[in-house]
C-alpha positions in Angstrom: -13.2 -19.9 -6.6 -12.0 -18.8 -3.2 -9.1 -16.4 -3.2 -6.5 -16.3 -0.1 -5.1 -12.8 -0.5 -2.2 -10.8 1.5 -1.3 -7.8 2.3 -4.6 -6.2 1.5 -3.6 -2.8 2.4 -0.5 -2.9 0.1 -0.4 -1.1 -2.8 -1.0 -3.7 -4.8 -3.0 -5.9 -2.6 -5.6 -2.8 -2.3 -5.9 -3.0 -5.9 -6.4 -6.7 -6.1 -9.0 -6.5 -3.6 -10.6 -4.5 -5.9 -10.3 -6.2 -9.1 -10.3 -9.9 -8.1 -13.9 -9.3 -6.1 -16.2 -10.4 -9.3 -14.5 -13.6 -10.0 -15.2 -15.4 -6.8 -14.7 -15.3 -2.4 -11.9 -13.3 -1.5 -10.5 -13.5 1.7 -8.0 -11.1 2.3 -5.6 -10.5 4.9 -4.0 -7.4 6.1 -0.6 -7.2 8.0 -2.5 -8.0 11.4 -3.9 -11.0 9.9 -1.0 -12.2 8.3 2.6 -10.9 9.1 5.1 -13.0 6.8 8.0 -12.0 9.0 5.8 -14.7 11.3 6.3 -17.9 9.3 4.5 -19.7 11.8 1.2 -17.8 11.3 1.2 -18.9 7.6 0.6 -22.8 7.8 -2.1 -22.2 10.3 -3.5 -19.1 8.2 -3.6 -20.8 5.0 -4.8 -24.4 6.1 -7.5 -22.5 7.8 -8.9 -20.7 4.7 -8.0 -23.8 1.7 -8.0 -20.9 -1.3 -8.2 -22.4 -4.5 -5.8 -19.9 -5.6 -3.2 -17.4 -3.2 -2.0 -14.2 -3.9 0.5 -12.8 -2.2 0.8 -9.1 -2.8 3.4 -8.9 0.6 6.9 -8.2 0.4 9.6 -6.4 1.9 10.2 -3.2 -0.4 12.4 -0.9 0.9 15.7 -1.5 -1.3 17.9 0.7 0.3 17.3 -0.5 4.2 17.2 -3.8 2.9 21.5 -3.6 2.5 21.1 -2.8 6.5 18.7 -5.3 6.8 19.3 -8.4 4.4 18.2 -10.8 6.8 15.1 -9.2 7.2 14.1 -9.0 3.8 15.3 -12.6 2.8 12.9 -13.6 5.6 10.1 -11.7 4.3 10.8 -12.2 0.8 12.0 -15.7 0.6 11.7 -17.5 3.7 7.9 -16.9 4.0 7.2 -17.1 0.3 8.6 -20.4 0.7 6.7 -21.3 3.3 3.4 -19.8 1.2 4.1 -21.7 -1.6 4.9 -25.4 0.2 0.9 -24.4 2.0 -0.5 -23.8 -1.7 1.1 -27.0 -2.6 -0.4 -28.8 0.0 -3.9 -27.1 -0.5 -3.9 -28.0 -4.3 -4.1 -24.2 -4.9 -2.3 -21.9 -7.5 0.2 -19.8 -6.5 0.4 -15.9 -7.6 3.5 -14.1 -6.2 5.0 -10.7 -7.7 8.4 -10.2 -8.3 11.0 -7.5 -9.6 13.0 -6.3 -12.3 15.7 -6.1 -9.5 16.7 -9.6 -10.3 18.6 -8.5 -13.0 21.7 -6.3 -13.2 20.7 -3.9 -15.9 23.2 -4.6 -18.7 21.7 -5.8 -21.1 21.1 -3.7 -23.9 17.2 -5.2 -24.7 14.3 -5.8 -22.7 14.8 -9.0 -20.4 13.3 -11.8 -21.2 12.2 -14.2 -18.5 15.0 -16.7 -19.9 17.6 -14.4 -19.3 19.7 -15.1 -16.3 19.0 -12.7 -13.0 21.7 -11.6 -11.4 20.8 -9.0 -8.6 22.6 -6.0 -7.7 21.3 -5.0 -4.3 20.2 -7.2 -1.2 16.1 -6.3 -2.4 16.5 -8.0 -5.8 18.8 -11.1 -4.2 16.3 -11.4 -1.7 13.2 -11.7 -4.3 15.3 -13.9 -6.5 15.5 -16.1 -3.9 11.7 -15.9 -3.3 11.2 -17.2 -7.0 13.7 -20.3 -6.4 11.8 -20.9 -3.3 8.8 -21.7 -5.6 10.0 -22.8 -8.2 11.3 -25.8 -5.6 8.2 -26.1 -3.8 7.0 -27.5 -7.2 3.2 -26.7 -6.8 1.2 -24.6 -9.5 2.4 -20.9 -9.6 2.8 -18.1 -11.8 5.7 -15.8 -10.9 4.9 -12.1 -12.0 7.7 -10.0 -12.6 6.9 -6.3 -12.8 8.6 -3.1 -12.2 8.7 0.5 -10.6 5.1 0.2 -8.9 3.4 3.1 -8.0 -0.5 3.8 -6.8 -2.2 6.8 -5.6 -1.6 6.0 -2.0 1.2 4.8 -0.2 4.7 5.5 0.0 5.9 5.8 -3.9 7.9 8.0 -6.5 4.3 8.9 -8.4 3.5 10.9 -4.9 7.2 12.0 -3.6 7.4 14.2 -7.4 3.9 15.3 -6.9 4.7 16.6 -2.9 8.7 17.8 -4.0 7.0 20.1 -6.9 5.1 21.8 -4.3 7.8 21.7 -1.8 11.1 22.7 -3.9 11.6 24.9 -7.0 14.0 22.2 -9.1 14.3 18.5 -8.9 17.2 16.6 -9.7 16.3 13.5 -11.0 17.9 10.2 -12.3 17.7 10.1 -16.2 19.8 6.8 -16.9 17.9 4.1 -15.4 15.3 3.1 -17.9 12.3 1.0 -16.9 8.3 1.0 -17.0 6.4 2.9 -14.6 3.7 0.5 -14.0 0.2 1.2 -11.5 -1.0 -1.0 -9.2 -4.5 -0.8 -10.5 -3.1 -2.4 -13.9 -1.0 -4.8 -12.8 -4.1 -5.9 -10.8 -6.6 -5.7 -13.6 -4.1 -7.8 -15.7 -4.0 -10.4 -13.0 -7.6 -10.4 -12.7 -7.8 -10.7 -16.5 -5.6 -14.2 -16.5 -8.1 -15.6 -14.2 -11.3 -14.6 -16.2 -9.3 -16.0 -19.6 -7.7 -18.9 -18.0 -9.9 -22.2 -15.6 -7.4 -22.9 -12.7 -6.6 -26.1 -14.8 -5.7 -24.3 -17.7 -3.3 -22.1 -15.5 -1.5 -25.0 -13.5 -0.6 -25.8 -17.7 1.2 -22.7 -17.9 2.8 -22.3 -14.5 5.9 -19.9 -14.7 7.7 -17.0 -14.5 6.1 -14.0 -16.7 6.9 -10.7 -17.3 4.0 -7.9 -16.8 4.8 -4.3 -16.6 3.2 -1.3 -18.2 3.9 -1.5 -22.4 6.7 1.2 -23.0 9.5 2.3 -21.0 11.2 6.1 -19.7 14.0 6.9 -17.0 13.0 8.0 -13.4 13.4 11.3 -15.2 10.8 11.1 -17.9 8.5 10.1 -15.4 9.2 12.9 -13.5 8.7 15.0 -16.3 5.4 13.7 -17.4 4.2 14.2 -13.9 5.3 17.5 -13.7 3.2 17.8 -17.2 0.1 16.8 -15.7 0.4 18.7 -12.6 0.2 21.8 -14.8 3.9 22.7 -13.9 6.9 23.4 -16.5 9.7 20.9 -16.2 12.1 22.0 -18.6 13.3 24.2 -15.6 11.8 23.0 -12.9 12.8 18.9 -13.3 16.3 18.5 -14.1 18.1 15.3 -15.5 20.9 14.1 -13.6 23.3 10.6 -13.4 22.7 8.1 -11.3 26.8 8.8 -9.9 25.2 12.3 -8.9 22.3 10.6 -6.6 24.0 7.9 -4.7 22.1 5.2 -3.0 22.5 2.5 -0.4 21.7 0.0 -3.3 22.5 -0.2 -6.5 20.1 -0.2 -9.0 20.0 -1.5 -12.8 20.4 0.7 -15.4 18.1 -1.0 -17.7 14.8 -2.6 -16.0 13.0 -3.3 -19.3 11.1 -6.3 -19.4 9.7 -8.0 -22.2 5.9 -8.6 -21.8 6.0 -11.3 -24.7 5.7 -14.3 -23.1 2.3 -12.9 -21.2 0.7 -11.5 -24.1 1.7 -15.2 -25.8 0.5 -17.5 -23.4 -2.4 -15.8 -21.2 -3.4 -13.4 -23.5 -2.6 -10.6 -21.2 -1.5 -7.2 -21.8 -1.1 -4.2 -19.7 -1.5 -0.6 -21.0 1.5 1.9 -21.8 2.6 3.7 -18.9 1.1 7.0 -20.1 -2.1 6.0 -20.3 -1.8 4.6 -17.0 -0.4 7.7 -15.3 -3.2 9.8 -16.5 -6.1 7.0 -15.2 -4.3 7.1 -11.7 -4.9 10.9 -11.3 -8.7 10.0 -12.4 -8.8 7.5 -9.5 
């Protein structure tokens, strides 16, 4: 199987490289090699490899530039995922893309389903909703991954801001009514590379869809302060404080409930990623 991969040096995409390596030829692509906010690099790019399957781990993630910069980030996150997907159509390959929990607007009172209908609150989440209609009306093979509140250890995330704040400031204020699952990159990679080693690409193009994969379990921005704050060896009851999400504006709004139901993956692919603890504590082992 030969893998077209983007954004190698993301986050996620380092973690992919990683974890996708055993189950065939991976080519992947950094930024240099592949700049989505250059749609004409991509046909070229991809008819030039022919990948079996492409994963693209790129995206445009900062959500509170992105209400300065909608166009940008509809370009990037919709406009070139189209493009990406159209070139896996026309290579016969599968098409792996990872969305948000930002497509929804946070009020329901359960876990999302992937039925339920998105409706963003912030330019980010409009952007990657529009990146999953994209695909969806390409009408190749895909699987559309929806997961939430990434973090690795490297990179630009909330995982290392708390760990650099606790050394920097003596209390942190931090959000404690937006509810979600902290989910590592390293997981949400493994879990990826664990549909492919469960599922032939035939098998896959059966179940092609949106699906929901985050870490099992679910906190605030708060309690994942607070558990890093544990770990570091530091006391949070005074040194992490909860505060509302009125008291910490933001360019963009965010959802106040970004639980996902990881049902459908479990169901269909077998798939299920661990709870968010246990992935906290493996990321400082890394």
């Amino acid at each position: 199987m030969k893998v077209l991969l983007t954004c190698r040096d993301g986050q996620v995409g380092s973690a992919l490289s990683k974890a996708l390596a055993p189950l065939g030829e991976i080519v992947a692509l950094d930024r240099a090699g592949l700049d989505l906010a250059v749609p004409q690099q991509i046909a070229s790019t991809v008819r030039s490899v022919s990948p079996d399957v492409l994963v693209n781990a790129a995206a445009y993630t900062a959500v509170d530039q992105a209400e300065a910069e909608p166009d940008l980030a509809h370009a990037i996150n919709a406009l070139a995922v189209g493009v990406l997907a159209e070139e896996a159509k026309r290579a016969g390959a599968l098409f792996v893309h990872y969305s948000t929990d930002y497509v929804f607007d946070g009020t329901k009172d359960a876990p999302y389903v992937e039925e339920d209908r998105p409706n963003p609150l912030n330019a980010y989440g409009a952007s990657k909703l529009a990146g999953e209609q994209a695909i969806q009306s390409a009408g190749g093979a895909y699987l559309v991954l929806r997961t939430s509140w990434v973090y690795a250890p490297h990179g630009k995330n909330f995982f290392l801001t708390v760990k650099r704040l606790l050394k920097e400031k003596r209390e942190l204020r931090v959000v404690s009514d937006q509810v979600g699952a902290p989910t590592l990159a390293g997981a949400l990679a493994r879990a990826t590379a664990d549909i492919f080693e469960r599922h032939d690409l035939a098998a896959l193009r059966e179940r092609r869809g949106i699906y929901h994969a985050t870490a099992s379990g679910s906190t605030s921005w708060h309690g994942f302060a607070t558990e890093i704050a544990r770990l570091e060896g530091v006391d949070s009851r005074s040194r992490v404080l909860p505060i509302s999400s009125e008291e910490y504006p933001t360019a963009a709004r965010r959802p106040r409930n970004s639980r996902l139901s990881n049902g459908k993956l479990l169901r269909q692919l077998g798939v299920a990623l661990p709870d968010w603890q246990t992935s906290l504590r493996g990321c400082y082992a890394t």
